[in-house]
C-alpha positions in Angstrom: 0.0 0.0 0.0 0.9 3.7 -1.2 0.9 6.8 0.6 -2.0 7.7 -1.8 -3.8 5.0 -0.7 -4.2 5.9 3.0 -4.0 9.6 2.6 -5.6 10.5 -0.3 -4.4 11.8 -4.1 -2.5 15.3 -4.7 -4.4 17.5 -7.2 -2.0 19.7 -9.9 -2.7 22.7 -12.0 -0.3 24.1 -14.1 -2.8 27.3 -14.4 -1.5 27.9 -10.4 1.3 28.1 -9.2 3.5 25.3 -8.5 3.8 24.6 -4.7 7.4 26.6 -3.3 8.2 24.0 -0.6 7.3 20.2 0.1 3.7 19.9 -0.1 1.0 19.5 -2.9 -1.4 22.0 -4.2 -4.3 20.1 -3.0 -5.0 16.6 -1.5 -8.7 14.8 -2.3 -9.5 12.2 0.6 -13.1 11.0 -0.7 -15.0 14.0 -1.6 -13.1 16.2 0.5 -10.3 18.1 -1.4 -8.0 20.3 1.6 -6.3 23.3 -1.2 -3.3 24.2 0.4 -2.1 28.4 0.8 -1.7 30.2 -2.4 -0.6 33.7 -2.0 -0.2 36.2 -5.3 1.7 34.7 -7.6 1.9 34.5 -11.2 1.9 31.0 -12.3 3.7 31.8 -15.3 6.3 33.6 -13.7 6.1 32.4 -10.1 6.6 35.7 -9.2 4.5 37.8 -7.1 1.7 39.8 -9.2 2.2 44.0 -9.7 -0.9 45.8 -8.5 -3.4 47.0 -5.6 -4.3 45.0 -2.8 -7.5 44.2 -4.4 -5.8 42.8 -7.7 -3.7 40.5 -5.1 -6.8 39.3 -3.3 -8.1 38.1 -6.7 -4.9 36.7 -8.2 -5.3 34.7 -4.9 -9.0 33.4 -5.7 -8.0 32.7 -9.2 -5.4 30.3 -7.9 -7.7 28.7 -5.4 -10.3 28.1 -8.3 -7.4 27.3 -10.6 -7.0 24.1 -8.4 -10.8 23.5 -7.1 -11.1 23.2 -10.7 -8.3 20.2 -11.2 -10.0 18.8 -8.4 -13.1 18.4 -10.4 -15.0 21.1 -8.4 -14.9 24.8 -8.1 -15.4 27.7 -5.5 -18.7 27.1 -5.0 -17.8 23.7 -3.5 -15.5 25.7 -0.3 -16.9 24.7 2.8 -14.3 26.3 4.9 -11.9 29.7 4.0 -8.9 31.0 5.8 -7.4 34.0 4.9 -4.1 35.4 6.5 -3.5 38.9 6.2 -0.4 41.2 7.0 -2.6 44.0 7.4 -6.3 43.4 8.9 -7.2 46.8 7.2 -7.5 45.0 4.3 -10.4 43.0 5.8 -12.6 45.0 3.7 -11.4 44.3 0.4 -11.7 40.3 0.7 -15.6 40.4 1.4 -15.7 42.7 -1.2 -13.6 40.4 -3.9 -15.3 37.7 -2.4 -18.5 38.6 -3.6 -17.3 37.6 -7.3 -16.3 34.4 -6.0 -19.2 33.4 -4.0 -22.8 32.9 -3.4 -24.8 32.5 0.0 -24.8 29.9 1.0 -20.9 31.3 1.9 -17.9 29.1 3.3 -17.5 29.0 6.9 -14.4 31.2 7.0 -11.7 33.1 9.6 -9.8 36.4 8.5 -6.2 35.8 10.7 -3.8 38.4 11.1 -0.2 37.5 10.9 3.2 38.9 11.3 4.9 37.2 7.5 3.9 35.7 4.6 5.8 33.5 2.3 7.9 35.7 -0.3 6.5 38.9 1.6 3.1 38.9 0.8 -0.3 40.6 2.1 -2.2 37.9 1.9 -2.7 33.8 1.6 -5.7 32.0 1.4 -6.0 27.8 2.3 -9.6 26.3 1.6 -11.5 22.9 1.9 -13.7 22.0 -0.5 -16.3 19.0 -0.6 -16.9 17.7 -4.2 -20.5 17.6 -4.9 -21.9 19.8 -2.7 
């Protein structure tokens, strides 16, 4: 027996950005997929993205649904959103971007603010999805 077979199978998308450190994009166990953080980056250049806080909050979402959709799901499958900020007065902006992401029902979800992000960013996002739902 595999690792796959007890924990689950990693998810790839070339259209996000490949993981920087030891860990898969996403993991599917059953119909649960766990996406792991993306922050702003490119995935064509794996470089952070130019723009306002609002542009990162989206490049963000569009990496998350980049992945949901390898998965076989999308956005609208999230059960459960964390978002890590550097600055909480950003707060604002992600329920607004959000809101082109989502429909009510919305994702259980917790804003955290933190000290660092990987590669300096402003914000990460981690989600878990359930397929089907």
């Amino acid at each position: 027996m595999n690792k796959t077979d007890t924990v689950g199978q990693p998810i790839h998308s070339d259209l996000a950005p490949q993981a920087i450190g030891i860990y898969s994009q996403a993991i599917q166990a059953g119909t649960t997929v766990y996406l792991s953080g993306q922050i702003p980056l490119a995935p064509t250049t794996m470089e952070l993205i130019d723009g306002d806080m609002t542009a990162q909050i989206r490049q963000v979402f569009e990496n998350l649904q980049a992945v949901a959709h390898a998965a076989g799901g999308s956005l609208a499958d999230v059960v459960k959103l964390n978002v890590f900020l550097t600055d909480l007065s950003h707060f604002p902006l992600v329920n607004q971007e959000m809101l082109n992401y989502f429909t009510a029902p919305y994702p259980a979800r917790a804003v955290i603010g933190v000290a660092a992000l990987p590669r300096g960013a402003a914000v990460e996002m981690d989600a878990v999805l359930v397929l089907g739902s």
